[in-house]
Phi, psi and omega in degrees: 000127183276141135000065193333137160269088170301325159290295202286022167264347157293315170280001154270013194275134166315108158113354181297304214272317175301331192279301185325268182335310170295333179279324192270359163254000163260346152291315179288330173289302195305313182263014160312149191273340159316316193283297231282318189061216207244023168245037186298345194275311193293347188267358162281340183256347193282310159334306178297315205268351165290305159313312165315266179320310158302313170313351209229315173314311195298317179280003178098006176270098196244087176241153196291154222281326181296347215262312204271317184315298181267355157086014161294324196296320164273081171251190185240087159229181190309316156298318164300326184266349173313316178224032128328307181289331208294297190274359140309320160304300193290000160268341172265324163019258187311005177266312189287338175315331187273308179287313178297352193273320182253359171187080198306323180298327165292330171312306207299305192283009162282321195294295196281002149316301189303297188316328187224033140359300195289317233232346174249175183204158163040200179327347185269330149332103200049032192235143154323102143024135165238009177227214169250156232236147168254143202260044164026285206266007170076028188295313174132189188312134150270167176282171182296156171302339191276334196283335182312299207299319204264332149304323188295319186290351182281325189268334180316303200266019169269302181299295181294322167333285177119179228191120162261026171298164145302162177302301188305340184272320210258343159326264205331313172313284152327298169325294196267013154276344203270337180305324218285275207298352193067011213321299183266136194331271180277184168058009175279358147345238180335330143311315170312313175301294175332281198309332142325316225250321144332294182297298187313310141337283197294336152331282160130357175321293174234089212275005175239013165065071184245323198255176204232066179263035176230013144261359174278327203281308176302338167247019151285314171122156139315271153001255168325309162341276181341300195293309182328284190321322184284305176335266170358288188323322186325289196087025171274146163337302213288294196304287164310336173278284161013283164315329191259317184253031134291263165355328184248358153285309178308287197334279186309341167291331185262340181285308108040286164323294213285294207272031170275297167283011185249286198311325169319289173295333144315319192287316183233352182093216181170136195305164127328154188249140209302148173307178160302158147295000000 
């Protein structure tokens, strides 16, 4: 008797399958080698720190993209250090892929070691929450603590299973189980974004971390994140497709993104990629 697949019955939800196809024809247009040529490494480094600075924007530490660039965005204030973390994730990323594939849950607690290194102290580095999580975007109420552990482990063996969803399906997922539970005090954002970029990569979807979809989510609004994400939460029909093609317009946005910044770097080029902090 075959395994159920529960995500790719998520891909039959009305209205899945267009936002799938428009995001993975907008990715796939940026990254033909025709469009890309031979400037894939610099749109890798440029992607991160772009990525980066929107991710770290979404929760409101919003320092301007020359900040990340020279690498003042981590200076040492509460903000500077927020997002210290944030690109210390995003410099490990492309290391993690290999690990998310056989063991997501360990990606996900390396990331948030990285992320929140400044803002966490001892055991709660990469350990599920024993409290209540803090909420930046104003999402609402997380589950009880008791409840984290036996999702994150639900979702762990969804992701190491494999899947025949699409990557946009199984990204999306990922995404809005990890807002919606919070696993970790601070910084389950920005995990959340990382693990897009995750999913996708290991996918083969974007297997070089070239598109920005978290400029995708920053020209959607915060607002609309939010409400999509509560949408999820719902676990209604209505309320999870909702998400996925709110999520594969972020994809297709980030794509977008890349080839905005791919044009840039023909023009002008484009920096070294910033030190550590």
């Amino acid at each position: 008797m075959p395994t159920p697949d529960p995500l790719a019955e998520l891909g039959t939800l009305p209205g899945v399958d267009v936002a799938v196809a428009e995001a993975r024809a907008a990715v796939d247009a940026v990254l033909w080698p025709r469009n890309l040529g031979q400037d894939g490494p610099a749109l890798a480094v440029a992607s991160r720190v772009h990525g980066a600075q929107a991710c770290a924007a979404v929760d409101g530490i919003d320092f301007a993209i020359e900040a990340w660039w020279t690498g003042d965005a981590w200076d040492d204030s509460p903000m500077g250090r927020v997002a210290a973390g944030v690109w210390r994730g995003y410099r490990e990323l492309s290391d993690l892929v290999d690990t998310w594939r056989v063991a997501p849950l360990q990606a996900l607690a390396r990331l948030h070691a990285l992320v929140a290194a400044d803002t966490e102290v001892g055991d709660a580095l990469g350990r599920p929450r024993i409290g209540d999580p803090q909420d930046p975007l104003r999402i609402g109420p997380a589950p009880a603590p008791a409840q984290v552990a036996a999702r994150l482990s639900l979702l762990g063996r969804l992701v190491g299973s494999g899947t025949t969803a699409p990557a946009v399906v199984e990204a999306a997922v990922v995404h809005g189980e990890l807002l919606t539970l919070r696993p970790f005090e601070t910084g389950s954002g920005p995990v959340a974004r990382m693990a897009t970029r995750l999913v996708l990569a290991a996918r083969g979807l974007d297997p070089d971390q070239l598109t920005v979809p978290e400029v995708g989510i920053l020209k959607l609004g915060r607002p609309a994140y939010v409400e999509a994400l509560r949408q999820f939460g719902t676990g209604s029909p209505a309320g999870v497709a909702h998400w996925i093609e709110f999520f594969g317009t972020t994809v297709a946005l980030g794509a977008a993104a890349a080839a905005e910044i791919l044009s840039g770097i023909r023009a002008q080029g484009v920096g070294k990629e910033p030190a550590g902090e």
